[in-house]
MDTraj code that builds the backbone (N, CA, C; nanometers):
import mdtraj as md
import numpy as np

residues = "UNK UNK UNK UNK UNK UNK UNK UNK UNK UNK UNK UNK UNK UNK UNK UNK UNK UNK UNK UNK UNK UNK UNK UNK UNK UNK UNK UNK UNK UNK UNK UNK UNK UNK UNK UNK UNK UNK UNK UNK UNK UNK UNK UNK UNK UNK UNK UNK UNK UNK UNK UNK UNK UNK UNK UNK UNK UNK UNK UNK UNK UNK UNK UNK UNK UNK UNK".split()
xyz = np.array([
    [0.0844, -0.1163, 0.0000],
    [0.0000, 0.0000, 0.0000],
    [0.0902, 0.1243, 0.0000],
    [0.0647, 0.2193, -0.0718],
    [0.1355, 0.3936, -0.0910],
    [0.1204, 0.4474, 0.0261],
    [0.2662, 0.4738, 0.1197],
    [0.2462, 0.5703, 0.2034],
    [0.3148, 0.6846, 0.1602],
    [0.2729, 0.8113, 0.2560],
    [0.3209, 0.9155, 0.2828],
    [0.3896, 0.9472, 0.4046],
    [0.4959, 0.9637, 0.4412],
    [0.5105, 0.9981, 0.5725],
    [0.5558, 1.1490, 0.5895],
    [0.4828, 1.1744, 0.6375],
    [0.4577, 1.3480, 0.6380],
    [0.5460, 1.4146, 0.8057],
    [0.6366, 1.4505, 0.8124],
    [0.7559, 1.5223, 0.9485],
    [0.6631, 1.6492, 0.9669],
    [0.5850, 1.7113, 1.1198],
    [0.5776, 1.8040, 1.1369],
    [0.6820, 1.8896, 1.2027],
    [0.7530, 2.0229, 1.1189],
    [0.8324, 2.0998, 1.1561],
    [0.8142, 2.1547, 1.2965],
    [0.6885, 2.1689, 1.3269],
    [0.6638, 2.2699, 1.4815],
    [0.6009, 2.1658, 1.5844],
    [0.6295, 2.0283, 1.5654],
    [0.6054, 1.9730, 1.6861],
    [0.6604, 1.8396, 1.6833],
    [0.6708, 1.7402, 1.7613],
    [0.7243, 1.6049, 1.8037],
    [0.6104, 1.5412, 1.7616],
    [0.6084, 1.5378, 1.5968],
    [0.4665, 1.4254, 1.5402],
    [0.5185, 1.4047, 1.4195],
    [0.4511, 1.2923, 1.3798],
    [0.4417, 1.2451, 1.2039],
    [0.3622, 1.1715, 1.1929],
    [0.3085, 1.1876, 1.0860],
    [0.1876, 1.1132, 1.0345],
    [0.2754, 1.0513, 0.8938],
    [0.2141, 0.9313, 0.9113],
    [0.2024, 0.8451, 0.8276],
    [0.0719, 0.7717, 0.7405],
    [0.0661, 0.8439, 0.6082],
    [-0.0727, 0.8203, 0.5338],
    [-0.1279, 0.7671, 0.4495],
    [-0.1654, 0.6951, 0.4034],
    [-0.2149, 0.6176, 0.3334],
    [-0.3598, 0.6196, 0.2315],
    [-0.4218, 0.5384, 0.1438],
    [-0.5165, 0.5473, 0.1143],
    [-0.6549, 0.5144, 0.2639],
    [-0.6386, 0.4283, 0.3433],
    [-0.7977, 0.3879, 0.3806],
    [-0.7782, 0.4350, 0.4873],
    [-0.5943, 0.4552, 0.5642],
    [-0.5624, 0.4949, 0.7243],
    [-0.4872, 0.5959, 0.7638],
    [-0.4685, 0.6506, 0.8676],
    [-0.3527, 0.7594, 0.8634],
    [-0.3445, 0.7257, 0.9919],
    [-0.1921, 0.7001, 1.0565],
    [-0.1383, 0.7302, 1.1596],
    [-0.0693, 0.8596, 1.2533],
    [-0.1321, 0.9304, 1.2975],
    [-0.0826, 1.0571, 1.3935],
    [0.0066, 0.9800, 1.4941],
    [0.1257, 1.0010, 1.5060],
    [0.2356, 0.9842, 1.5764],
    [0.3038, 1.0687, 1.6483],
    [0.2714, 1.0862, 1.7745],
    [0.3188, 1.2370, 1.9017],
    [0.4534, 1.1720, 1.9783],
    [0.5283, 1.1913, 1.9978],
    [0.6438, 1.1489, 2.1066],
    [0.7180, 1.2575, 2.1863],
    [0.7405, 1.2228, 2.3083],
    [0.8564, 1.2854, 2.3898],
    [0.9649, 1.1798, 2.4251],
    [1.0261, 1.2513, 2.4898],
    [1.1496, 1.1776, 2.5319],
    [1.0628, 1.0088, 2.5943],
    [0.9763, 1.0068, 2.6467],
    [0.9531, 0.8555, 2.7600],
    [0.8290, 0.8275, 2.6875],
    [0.7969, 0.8786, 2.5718],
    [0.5890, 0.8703, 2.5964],
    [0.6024, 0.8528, 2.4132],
    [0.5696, 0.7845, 2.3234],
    [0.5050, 0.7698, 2.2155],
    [0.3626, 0.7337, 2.1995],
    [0.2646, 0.8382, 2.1426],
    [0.1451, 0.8020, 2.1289],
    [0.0797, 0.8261, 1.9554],
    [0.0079, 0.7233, 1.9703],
    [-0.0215, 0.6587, 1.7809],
    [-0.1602, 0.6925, 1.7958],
    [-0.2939, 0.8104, 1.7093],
    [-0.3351, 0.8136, 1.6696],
    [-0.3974, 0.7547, 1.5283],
    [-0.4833, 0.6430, 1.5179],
    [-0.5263, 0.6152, 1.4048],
    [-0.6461, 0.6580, 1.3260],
    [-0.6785, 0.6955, 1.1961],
    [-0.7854, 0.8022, 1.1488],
    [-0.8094, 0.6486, 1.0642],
    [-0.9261, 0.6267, 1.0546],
    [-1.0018, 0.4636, 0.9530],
    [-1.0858, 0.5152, 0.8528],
    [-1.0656, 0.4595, 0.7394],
    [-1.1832, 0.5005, 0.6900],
    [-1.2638, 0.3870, 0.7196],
    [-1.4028, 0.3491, 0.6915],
    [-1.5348, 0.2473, 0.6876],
    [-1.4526, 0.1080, 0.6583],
    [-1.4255, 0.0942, 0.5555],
    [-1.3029, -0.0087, 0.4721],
    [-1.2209, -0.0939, 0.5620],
    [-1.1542, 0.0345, 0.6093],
    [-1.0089, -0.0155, 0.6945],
    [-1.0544, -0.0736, 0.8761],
    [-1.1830, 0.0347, 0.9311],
    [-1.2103, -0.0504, 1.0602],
    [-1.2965, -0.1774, 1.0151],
    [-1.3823, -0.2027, 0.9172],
    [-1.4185, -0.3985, 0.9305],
    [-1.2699, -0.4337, 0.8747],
    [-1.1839, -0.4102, 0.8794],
    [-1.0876, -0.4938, 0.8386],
    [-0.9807, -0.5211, 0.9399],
    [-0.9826, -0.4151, 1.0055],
    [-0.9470, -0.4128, 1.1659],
    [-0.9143, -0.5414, 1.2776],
    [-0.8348, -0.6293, 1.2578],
    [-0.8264, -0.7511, 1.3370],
    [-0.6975, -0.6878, 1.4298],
    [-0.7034, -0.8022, 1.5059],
    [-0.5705, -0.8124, 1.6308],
    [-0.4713, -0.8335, 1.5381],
    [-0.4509, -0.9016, 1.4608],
    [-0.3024, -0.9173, 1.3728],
    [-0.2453, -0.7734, 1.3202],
    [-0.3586, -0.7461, 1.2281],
    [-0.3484, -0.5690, 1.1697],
    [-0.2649, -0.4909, 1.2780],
    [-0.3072, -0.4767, 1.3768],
    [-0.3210, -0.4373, 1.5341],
    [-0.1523, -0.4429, 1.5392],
    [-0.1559, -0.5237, 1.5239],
    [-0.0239, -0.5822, 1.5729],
    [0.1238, -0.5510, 1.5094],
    [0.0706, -0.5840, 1.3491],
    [0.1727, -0.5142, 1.2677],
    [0.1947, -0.4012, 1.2456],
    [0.0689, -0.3185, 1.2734],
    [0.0471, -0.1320, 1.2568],
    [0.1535, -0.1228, 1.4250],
    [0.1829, -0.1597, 1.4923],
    [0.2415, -0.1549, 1.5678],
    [0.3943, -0.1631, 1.5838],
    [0.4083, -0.2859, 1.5016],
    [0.5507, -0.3229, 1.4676],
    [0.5997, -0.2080, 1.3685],
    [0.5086, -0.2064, 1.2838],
    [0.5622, -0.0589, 1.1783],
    [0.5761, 0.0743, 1.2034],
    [0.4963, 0.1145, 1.3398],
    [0.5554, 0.2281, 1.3436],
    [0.6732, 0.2116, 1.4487],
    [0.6944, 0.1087, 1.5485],
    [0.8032, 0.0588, 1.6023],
    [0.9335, 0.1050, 1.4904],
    [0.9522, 0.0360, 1.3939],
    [1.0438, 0.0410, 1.3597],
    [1.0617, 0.1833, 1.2889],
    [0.9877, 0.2437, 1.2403],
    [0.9962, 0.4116, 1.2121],
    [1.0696, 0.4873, 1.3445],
    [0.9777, 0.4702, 1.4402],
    [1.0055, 0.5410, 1.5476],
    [1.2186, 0.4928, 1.5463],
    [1.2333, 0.3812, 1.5600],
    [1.3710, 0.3184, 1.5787],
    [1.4686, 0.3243, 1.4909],
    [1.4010, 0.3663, 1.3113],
    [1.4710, 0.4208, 1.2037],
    [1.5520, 0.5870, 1.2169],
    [1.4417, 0.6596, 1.3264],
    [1.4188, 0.8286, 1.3120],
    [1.5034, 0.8408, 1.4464],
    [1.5399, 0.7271, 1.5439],
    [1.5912, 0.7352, 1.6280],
    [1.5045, 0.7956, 1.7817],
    [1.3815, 0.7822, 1.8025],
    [1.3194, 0.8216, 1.8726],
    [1.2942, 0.7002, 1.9884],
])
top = md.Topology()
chain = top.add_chain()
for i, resn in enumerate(residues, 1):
    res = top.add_residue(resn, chain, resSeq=i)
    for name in ("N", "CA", "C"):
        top.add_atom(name, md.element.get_by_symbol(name[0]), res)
traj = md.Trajectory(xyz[None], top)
């Protein structure tokens, strides 16, 4: 799937975007928090696995960007 990953200049966030989802991504030094935006599509498709890997992926962003 086509992402975007979009760096906000004036704050500790990135979004990461897609066609059906978008991830809002906030961090400080101790605290990372993941906002997800669904479209209709993407929450029935919504399982614990999904869950899981949307997790692992921004894991490793966060660990690419050094955060």
């Amino acid at each position: 799937m086509p992402t975007e990953l979009q760096w906000n200049p004036d704050r500790s966030q990135f979004t990461i975007r897609a066609q059906w989802l978008s991830f809002i991504v906030r961090f400080t030094a101790g605290v990372m928090q993941v906002d997800a935006e669904l479209s209709l599509a993407a929450k029935a498709m919504a399982t614990q696995t999904h869950r899981r890997d949307a997790v692992r992926f921004i894991d490793s962003i966060a660990t690419d960007l050094g955060l």
